[in-house]
C-alpha positions in Angstrom: 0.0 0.0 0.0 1.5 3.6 -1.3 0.4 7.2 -0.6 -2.5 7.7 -2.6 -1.6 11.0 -5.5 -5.0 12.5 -3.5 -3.1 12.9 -0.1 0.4 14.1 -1.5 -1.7 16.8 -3.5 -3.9 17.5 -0.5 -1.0 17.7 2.2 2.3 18.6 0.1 1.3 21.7 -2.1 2.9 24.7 -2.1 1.9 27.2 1.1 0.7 31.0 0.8 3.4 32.7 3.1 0.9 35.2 3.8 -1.5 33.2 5.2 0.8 31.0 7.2 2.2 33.8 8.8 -1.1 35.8 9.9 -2.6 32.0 10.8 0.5 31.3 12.8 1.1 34.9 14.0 -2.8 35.1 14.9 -2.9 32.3 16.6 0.1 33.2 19.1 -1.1 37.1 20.0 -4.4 35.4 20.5 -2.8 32.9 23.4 -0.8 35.6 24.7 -4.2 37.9 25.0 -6.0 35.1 26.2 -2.8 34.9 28.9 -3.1 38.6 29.8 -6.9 38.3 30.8 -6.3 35.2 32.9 -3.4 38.3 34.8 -5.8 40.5 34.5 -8.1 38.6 36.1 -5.9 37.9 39.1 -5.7 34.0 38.1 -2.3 34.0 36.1 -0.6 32.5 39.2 -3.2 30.2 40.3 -2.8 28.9 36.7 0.7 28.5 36.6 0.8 26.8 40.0 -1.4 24.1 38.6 0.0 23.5 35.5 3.4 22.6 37.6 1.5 20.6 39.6 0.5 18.4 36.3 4.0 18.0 35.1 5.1 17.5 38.8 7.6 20.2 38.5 8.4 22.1 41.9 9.5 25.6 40.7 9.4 28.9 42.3 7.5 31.5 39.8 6.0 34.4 40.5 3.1 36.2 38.2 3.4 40.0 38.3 0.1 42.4 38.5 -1.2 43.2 35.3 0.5 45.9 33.4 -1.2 47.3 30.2 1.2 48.1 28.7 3.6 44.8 29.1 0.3 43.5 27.9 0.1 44.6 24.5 3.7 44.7 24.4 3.3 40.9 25.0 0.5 40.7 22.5 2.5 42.6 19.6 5.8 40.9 20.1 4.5 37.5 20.1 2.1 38.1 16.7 5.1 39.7 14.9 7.6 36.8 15.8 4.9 34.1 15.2 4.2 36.0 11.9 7.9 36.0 11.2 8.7 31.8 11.6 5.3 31.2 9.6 6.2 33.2 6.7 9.9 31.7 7.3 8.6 28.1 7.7 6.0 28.6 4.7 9.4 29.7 2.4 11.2 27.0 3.5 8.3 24.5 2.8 7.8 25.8 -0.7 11.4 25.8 -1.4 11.9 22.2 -0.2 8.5 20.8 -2.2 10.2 22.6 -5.5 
């Protein structure tokens, strides 16, 4: 049994760099907003605490108040950079299918 010609035309076609990088870049600023409303919220270290519990790591971190404007630095930074390795991987995946 071979790869079908349907799947390597579905899953190995060229990317739109565009896309991949607002798709990527998107979807990290929106898990870094969603992160800043959880410190907003007052629950950013109650969340961190348990999600060391669940990988049973013991680690001493400490979630700062919530600061607007380390907020939408956080936001900004981490779209561009996600935006960045998208396009990048997107190139790389075109380049490599050629």
């Amino acid at each position: 049994m071979g790869i079908s010609t349907r799947y390597l035309t579905l899953f190995m076609s060229a990317l739109n760099t565009q896309k991949t990088g607002l798709a990527l870049g998107g979807l990290l600023g929106l898990i870094h907003l969603v992160w800043s409303v959880v410190v907003a919220l007052g629950l950013g270290q109650s969340l961190v605490d348990w999600i060391m519990k669940i990988h049973m790591v013991e680690a001493t971190h400490t979630v700062l108040p919530f600061a607007l404007p380390s907020a939408i630095t956080l936001i900004v930074l981490t779209t561009l950079v996600g935006y960045v390795v998208g396009y990048a991987f997107a190139t790389i995946w075109n380049k490599v299918q050629k």
